[in-house]
C-alpha positions as CSV (number, residue, x, y, z in Angstrom):
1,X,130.3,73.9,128.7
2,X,129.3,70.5,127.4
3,X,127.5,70.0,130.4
4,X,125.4,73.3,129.9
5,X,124.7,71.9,126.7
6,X,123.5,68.6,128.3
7,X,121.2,70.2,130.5
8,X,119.7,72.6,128.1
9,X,118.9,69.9,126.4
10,X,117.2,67.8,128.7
11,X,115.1,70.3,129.8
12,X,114.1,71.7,126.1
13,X,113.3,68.1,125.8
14,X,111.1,67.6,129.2
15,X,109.4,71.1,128.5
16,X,108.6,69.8,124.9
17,X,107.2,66.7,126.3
18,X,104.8,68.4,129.1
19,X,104.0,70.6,125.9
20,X,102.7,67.8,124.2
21,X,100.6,66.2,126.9
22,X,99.0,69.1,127.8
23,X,98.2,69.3,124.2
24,X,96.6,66.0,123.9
25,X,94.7,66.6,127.6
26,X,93.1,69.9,126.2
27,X,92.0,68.3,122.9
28,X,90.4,65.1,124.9
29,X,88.8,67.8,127.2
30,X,87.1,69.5,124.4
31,X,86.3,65.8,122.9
32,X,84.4,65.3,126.4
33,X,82.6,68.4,126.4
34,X,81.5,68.0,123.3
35,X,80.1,64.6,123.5
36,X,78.5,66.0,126.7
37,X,77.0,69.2,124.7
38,X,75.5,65.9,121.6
39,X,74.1,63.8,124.4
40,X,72.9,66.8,126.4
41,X,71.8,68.7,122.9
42,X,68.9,68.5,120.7
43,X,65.2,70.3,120.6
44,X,62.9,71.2,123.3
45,X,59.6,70.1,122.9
46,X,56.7,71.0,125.3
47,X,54.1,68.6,126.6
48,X,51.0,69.6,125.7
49,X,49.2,68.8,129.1
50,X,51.8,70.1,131.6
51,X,53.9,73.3,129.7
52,X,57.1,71.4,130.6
53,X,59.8,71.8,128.3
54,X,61.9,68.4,127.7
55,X,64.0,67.0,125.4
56,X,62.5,65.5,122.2
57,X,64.4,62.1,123.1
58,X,62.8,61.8,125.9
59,X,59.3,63.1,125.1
60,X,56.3,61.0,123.5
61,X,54.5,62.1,120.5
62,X,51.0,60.9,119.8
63,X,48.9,62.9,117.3
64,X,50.8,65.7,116.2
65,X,51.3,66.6,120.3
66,X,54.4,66.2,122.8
67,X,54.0,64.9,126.2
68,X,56.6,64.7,128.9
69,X,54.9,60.9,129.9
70,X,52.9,58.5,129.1
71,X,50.2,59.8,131.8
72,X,50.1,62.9,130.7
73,X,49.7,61.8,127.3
74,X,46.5,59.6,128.1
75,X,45.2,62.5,130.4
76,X,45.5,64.8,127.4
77,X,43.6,61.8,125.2
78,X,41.2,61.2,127.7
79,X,40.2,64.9,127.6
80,X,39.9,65.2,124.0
81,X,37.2,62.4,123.9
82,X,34.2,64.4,124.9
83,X,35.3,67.1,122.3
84,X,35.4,65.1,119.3
């Protein structure tokens, strides 16, 4: 009987312990995912010469317009010359 007792109690114990872990490994998945979801986050902004929608980290701004890169972004300029 004792040793019944013994072994339910070990493996309560072990069970309780994978519990735990898996707990902890759930909770640092969702950590990851939502640091992934910040980094990847954020607003779309579309360069003004090409349409293409890219993140506003990554765009340029340069009178009040977005540009994917800096050649679009003089292309845009260099158009706008003759205009004004």
């Amino acid at each position: 009987m004792l040793i019944r007792l013994i072994i339910f109690a070990v493996l309560f114990f072990a069970g309780l312990k994978l519990y735990r872990m898996y707990r902890e490994w759930k909770l640092n998945q969702e950590e990851l995912l939502e640091d992934d979801k910040r980094q990847e986050g954020g607003q779309m902004v579309r360069c003004r010469w090409c349409q293409v929608h890219v993140p506003e980290t990554e765009a340029l701004r340069d009178r009040g317009e977005w540009f994917c890169s800096s050649a679009h972004r003089d292309r845009y300029l260099q158009e706008q010359k003759p205009e004004e």
